[in-house]
N, C-alpha and C positions, 0 to 999 in steps of 0.2 A: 613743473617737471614731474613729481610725483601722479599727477592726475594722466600725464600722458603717458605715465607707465603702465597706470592699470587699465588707462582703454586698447594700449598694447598688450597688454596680460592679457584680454578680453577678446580683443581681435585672434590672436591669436587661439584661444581656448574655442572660438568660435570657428574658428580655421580648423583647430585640432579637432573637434567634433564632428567639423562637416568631412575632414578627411575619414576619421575614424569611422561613420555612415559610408562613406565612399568604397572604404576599405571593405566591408562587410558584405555592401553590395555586391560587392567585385569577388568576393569570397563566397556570397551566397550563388553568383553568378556560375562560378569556378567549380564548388561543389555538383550543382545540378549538372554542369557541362560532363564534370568527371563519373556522375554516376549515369549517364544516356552514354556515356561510352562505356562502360562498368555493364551495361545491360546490353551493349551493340554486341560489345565481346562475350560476354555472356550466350546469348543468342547464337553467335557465330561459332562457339564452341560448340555447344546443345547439338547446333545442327553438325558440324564436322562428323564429332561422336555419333550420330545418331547413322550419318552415312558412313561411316566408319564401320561401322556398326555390321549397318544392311549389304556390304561390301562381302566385309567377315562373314557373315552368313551368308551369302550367296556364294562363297568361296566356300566355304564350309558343305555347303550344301551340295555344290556342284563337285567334292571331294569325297562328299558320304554317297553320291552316286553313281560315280565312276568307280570306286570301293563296293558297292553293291552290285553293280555290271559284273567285275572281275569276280565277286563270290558267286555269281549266277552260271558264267560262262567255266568255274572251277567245280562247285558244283553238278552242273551237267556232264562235265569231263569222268566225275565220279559216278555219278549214276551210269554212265555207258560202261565204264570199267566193269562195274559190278553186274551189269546185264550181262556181259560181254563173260564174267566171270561165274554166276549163274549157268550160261550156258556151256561153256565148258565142264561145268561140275553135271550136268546134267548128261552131257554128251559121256562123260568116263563112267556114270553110273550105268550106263545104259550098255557099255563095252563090257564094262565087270560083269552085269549081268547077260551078258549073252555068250561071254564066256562061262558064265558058271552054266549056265543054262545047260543041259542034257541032248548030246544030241545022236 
């Protein structure tokens, strides 16, 4: 009876090692699975960000140029003013002086 203990003790320990190899594999398995997804998502962020990204900037961009439209199109507004204000200061010099003028 004692003999058939320890080839049960044995059997067993030989079960328990071959599970424990089982288990490791299956963990070494699990690990690698977890980190090709750890890297898919990884990737998949990278890229979102990255269009995310070039989105915002082209948003950005197509904001900084309708913003420069408008300063182009306000700018000219002012330049005509000023032509426009020029000639009038021009035209009243030319009135004062031709009233002062002798005649």
């Amino acid at each position: 009876m004692g003999i058939l203990k320890v080839m049960f003790f044995w059997l067993s320990e030989d079960e328990w090692v071959e599970q424990s190899n089982q288990e490791r594999g299956e963990q070494s398995h699990q690990d690698s699975w977890v980190s090709g997804i750890h890297a898919i998502l990884q990737t998949e962020a990278t890229t979102i960000f990255s269009e995310t990204h070039c989105q915002l900037s082209s948003h950005e961009e197509t904001k900084a140029s309708k913003c420069n439209s408008e300063l182009a199109l306000e700018n000219a507004a002012l330049l005509s003013k000023i032509e426009t204000l020029k000639q009038e200061l021009e035209s009243s010099r030319l009135k004062c002086r031709s009233r002062e003028a002798p005649h």
